[in-house]
C-alpha positions in Angstrom: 0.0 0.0 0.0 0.8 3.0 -1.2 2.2 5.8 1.8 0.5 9.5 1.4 2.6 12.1 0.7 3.1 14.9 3.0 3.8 18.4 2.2 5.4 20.6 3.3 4.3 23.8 3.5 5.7 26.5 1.1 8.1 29.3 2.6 9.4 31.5 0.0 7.0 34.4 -1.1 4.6 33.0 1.7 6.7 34.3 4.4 7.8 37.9 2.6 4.6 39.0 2.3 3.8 37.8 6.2 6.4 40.0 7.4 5.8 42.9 5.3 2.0 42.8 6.8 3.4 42.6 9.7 5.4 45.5 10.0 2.9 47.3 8.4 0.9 46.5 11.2 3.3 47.6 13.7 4.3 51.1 12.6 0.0 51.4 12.2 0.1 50.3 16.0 3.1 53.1 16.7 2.1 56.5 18.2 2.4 59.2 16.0 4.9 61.5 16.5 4.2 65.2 15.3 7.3 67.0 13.7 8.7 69.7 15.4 7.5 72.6 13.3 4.4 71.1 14.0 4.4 71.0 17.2 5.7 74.8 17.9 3.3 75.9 15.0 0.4 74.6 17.1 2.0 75.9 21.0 2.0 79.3 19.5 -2.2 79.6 19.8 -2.1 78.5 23.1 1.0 81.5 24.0 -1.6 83.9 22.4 -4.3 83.1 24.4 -3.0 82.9 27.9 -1.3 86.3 26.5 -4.6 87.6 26.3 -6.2 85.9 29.4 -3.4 87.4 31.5 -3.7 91.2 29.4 -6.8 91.1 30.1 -6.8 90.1 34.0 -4.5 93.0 34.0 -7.3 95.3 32.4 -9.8 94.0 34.9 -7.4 94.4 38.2 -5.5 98.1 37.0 -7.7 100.2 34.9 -11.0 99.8 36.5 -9.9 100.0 39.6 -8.1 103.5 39.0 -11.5 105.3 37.2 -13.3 103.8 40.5 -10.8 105.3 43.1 -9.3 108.0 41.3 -11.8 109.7 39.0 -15.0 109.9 41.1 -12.9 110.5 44.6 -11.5 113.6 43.2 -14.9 115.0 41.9 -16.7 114.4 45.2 -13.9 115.6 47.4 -13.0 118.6 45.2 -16.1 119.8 42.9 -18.7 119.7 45.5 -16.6 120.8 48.8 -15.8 124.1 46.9 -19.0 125.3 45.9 -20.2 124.4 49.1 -17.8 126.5 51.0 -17.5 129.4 48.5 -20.5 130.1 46.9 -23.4 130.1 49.4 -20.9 132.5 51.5 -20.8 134.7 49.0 -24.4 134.8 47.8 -25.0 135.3 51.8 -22.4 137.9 52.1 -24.4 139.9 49.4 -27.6 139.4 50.8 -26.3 140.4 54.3 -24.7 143.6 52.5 -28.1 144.6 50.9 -29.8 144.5 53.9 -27.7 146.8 55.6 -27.9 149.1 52.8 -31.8 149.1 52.4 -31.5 150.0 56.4 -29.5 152.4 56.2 -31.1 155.7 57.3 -31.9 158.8 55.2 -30.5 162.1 55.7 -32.1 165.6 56.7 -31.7 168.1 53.9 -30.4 171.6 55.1 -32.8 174.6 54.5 -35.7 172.7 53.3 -38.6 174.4 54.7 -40.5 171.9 56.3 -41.4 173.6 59.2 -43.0 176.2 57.5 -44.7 174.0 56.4 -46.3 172.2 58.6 -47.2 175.0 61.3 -50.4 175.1 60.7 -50.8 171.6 61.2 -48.7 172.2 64.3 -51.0 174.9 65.8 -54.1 172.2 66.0 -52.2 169.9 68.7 -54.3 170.3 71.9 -52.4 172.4 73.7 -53.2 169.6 76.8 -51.6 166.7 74.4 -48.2 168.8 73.9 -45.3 167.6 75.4 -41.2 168.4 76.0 -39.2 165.9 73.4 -38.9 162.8 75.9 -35.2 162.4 75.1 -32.4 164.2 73.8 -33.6 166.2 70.5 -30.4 164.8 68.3 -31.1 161.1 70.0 -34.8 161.5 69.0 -34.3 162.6 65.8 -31.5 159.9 64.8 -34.0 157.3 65.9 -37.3 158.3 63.6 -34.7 158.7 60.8 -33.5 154.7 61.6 -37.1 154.0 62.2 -38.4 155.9 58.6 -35.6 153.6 56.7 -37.0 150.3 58.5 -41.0 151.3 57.7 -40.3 152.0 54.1 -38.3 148.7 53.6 -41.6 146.8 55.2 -44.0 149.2 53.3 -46.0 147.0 51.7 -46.6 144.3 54.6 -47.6 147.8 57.0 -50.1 148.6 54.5 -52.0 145.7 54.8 -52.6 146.6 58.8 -53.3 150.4 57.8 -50.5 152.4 57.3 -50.7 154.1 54.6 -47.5 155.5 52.4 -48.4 159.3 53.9 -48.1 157.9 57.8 -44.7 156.4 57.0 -43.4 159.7 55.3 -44.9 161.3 58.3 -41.7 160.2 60.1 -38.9 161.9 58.0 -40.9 164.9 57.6 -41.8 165.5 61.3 -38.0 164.7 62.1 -37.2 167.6 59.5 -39.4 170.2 61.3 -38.3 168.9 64.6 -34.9 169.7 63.4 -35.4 172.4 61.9 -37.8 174.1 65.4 -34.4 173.2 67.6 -32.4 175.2 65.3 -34.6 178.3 65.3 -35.2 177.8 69.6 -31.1 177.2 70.1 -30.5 180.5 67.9 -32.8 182.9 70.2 -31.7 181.1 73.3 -27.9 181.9 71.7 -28.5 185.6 71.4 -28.7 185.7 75.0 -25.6 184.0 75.3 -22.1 185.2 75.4 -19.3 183.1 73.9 -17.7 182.3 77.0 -21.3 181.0 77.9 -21.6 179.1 75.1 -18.2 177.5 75.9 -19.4 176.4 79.1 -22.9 174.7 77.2 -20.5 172.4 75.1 -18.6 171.7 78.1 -21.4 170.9 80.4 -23.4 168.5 77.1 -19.9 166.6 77.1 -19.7 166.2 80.8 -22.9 164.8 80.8 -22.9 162.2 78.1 -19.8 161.0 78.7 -20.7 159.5 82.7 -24.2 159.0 81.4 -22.8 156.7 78.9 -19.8 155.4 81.4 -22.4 155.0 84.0 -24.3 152.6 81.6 -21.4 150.6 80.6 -19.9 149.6 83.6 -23.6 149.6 85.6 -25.1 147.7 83.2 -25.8 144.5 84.9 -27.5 146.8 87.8 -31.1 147.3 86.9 -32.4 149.8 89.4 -29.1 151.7 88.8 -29.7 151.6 85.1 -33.4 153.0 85.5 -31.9 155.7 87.3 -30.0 156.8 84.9 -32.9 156.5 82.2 -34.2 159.0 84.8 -31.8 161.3 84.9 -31.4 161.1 80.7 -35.1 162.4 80.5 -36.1 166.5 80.2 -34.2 169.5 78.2 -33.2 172.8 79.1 -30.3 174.0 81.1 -32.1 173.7 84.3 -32.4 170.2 83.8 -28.9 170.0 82.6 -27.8 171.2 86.0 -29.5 168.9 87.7 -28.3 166.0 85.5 -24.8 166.9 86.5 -25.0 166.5 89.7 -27.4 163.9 89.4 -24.6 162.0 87.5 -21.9 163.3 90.2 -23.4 161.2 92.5 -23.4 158.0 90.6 -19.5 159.2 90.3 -18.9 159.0 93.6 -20.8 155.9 94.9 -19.0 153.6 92.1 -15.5 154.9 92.0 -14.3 151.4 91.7 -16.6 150.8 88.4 -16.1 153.9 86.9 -12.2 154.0 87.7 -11.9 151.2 85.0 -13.0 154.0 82.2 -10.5 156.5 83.5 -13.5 158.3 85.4 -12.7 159.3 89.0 -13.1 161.6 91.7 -11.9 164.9 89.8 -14.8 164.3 87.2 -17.4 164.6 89.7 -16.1 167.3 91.5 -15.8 168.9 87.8 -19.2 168.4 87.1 -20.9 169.9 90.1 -18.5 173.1 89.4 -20.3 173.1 86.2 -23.4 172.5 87.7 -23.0 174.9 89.8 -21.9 177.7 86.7 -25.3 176.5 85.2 -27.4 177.4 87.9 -26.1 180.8 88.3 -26.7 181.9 84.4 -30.7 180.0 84.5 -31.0 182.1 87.5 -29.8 185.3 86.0 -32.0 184.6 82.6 -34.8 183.4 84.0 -37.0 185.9 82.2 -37.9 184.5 79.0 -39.2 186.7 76.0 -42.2 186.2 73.9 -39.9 185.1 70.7 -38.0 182.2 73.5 -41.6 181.2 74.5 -43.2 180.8 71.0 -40.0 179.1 69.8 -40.0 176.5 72.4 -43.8 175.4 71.7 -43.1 175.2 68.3 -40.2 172.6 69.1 -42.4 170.9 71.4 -45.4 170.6 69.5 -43.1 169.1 66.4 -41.5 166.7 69.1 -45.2 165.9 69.9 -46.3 164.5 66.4 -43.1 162.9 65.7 -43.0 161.0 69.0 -47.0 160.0 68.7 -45.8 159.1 64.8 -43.3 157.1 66.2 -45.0 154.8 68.7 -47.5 154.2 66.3 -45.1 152.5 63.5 -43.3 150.7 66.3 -47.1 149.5 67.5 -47.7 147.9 63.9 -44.1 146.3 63.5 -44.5 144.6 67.0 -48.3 143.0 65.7 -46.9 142.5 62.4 -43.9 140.2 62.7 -45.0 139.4 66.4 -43.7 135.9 65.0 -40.7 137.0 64.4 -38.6 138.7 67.3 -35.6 140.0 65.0 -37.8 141.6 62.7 -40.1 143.2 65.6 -36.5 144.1 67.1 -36.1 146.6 64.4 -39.1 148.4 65.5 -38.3 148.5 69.4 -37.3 151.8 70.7 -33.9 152.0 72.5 -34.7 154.9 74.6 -37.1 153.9 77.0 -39.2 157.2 78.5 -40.1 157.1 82.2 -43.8 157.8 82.7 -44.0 161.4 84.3 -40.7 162.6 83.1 -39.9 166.0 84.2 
C-alpha cells in the first residue's frame, strides 16, 4: 500500500509577504509622533491666548480699579466741597450787604422848609396833648430817621394793617421840622448868650454824656441803677442839665471802683458839680424868658409831639406784624425807654 505524501508547506514568497503585513501593522500600532515645526506651529495659539487671558486680568485688576478710586474720589472731594464752601458765602455775604444798605437811614436836607410848612398843622395839637421831646432832641431825631428807613423797607406788609404811604413819610418829615424848630429855639436862646457861655454849654453836654454813657457801661448788669439813669437822661433845658450833672456826680462817687476802670474818677465829679453849679447861676440870671424864647420853644415841642406820637404808632404795627418773628419786631423797638411822668 501506497504511503500518502506529506507536504510541506511553502516558505518562499509565503513568508515575505507575512512579514511585510506585519510590519505594516506595527508602525499602524506606533504612536504618531508630530514634527517639530508642527508642534511649535500649534503651542503658538495656546501663547496667544494665555497672553490675552493674562492682558486682560491685568485690564480688569489696573484700569478699572483706577477710574473707581481715582476719578470719582477727586470730583466728590474737590467739585462739590468748593461750591459748598465758596458760593453760598458769597451769595450770603451779598444778601447780608443789601440788607444793611436798604436800612441804612436817610438824611435831613439843610434849609428845606419843612417847618413852615407844617405850622399850621402844628397849631391844632391840643395844647393839653403837647409835650417836651422825651429824650435828647439829636437822640430822638436819629432814631425816627433809623425808624423811617426800617418802615419803608416793610411798606407794603404795614399797608395791609393800615399804614398808609403818607403815615410812613410822616416820620422823616416830622423829624425835619423837629430839626429844623431846635435850630430856630437854640438861635434865640444863643443871642442871649455870650461866647464864654456858650463854651461852658458844650462843656457841660460833654460832661454829661460822657458819665451818662460810662455809668451805663460799667452799671449795666444793675437794673435799678440803670433806671436811674434813664431817669436822669429824661427833660431839656439847662435847668435840667444842671440837675443832671450833679445827678450824674453822685453816681460818680458811689462807684468809683466801676467807673475808675473807664478813666473816670473823683476829679470828674467834682468837675461836674463846678459846672453845675456855673449853670445854675446863668438859668438864675435869665430866668425871664421873651415872647420870641416862648413861641420858639412850643413850636419845638409841638413838632416833638407829632413825631413821637408818629413814632409809637409805627413801632405798634411792626410789633403785631412780625410778632412771630422777634428780629424783625426788634427793628421796631425803641432803644430809649421814656419814664412815665418825666420832668
Amino acid at each position: 500500500m501506497a504511503k500518502p505524501s506529506s507536504k510541506k508547506p511553502a516558505t518562499g514568497g509565503a513568508s515575505l509577504s507575512t512579514s511585510a503585513a506585519l510590519l505594516r501593522l506595527r508602525e499602524l500600532a506606533k504612536p504618531e509622533t508630530k514634527p517639530k515645526g508642527a508642534s511649535a506651529k500649534s503651542s503658538l495659539p495656546v501663547k496667544s491666548v494665555m497672553a490675552n487671558v493674562t492682558k486682560s486680568k491685568v485690564e480688569k485688576a489696573t484700569k478699572p480699579k483706577v477710574e473707581k478710586a481715582t476719578k470719582p474720589k477727586v470730583e466728590k472731594a474737590t467739585k462739590p466741597k468748593v461750591e459748598k464752601a465758596t458760593k453760598p458765602k458769597v451769595e450770603k455775604a451779598t444778601k447780608l450787604a443789601e440788607s444793611h444798605a436798604l436800612d441804612a437811614a436817610p438824611e435831613l436836607s439843610p434849609g428845606a422848609g419843612v417847618l413852615a410848612r407844617v405850622s399850621v398843622m402844628l397849631s391844632r395839637v391840643p395844647a393839653e396833648h403837647v409835650v417836651p421831646p422825651q429824650q435828647p432832641v439829636p437822640q430822638l431825631i436819629s432814631e425816627a430817621l433809623a425808624l423811617f428807613g426800617v418802615a419803608r423797607r416793610y411798606a407794603d406788609k404795614l399797608a395791609k394793617i393800615g399804614f398808609s404811604d403818607a403815615m410812613l413819610d410822616g416820620l422823616h418829615l416830622y423829624a425835619q421840622a423837629l430839626h429844623e424848630a431846635q435850630a430856630k429855639l437854640d438861635s434865640h436862646r444863643g443871642k442871649h448868650s455870650t461866647q464864654a457861655e456858650q463854651k461852658l454849654f458844650g462843656q457841660a453836654f460833654d460832661l454829661r454824656n460822657q458819665l451818662l454813657l460810662a455809668a451805663r457801661l460799667v452799671l449795666r448788669k444793675d437794673r435799678k441803677v440803670l433806671e436811674s439813669l434813664d431817669a436822669i437822661a429824661e427833660g431839656e433845658g439847662l435847668a435840667d442839665l444842671a440837675r443832671d450833672l450833679l445827678d450824674l456826680a453822685l453816681v460818680a462817687e458811689s462807684y468809683p471802683a466801676q467807673l475808675s476802670r473807664l478813666g473816670i474818677g473823683v476829679d470828674t465829679a467834682y468837675k461836674a458839680r463846678d459846672v453845675a453849679r456855673k449853670l445854675t447861676a446863668k438859668t438864675e440870671s435869665t430866668a425871664t424868658k421873651t415872647e420870641a424864647d416862648r413861641e420858639a420853644e412850643e413850636l419845638r415841642n409841638r413838632a416833638a409831639t407829632v413825631l413821637q406820637e408818629l413814632m409809637a404808632e409805627a413801632r405798634l404795627g411792626g410789633a403785631y406784624l412780625f410778632r412771630k418773628e422777634p428780629r424783625l419786631s426788634l427793628l421796631f423797638t425803641a432803644t430809649h425807654l421814656p419814664r412815665r411822668g418825666s420832668r
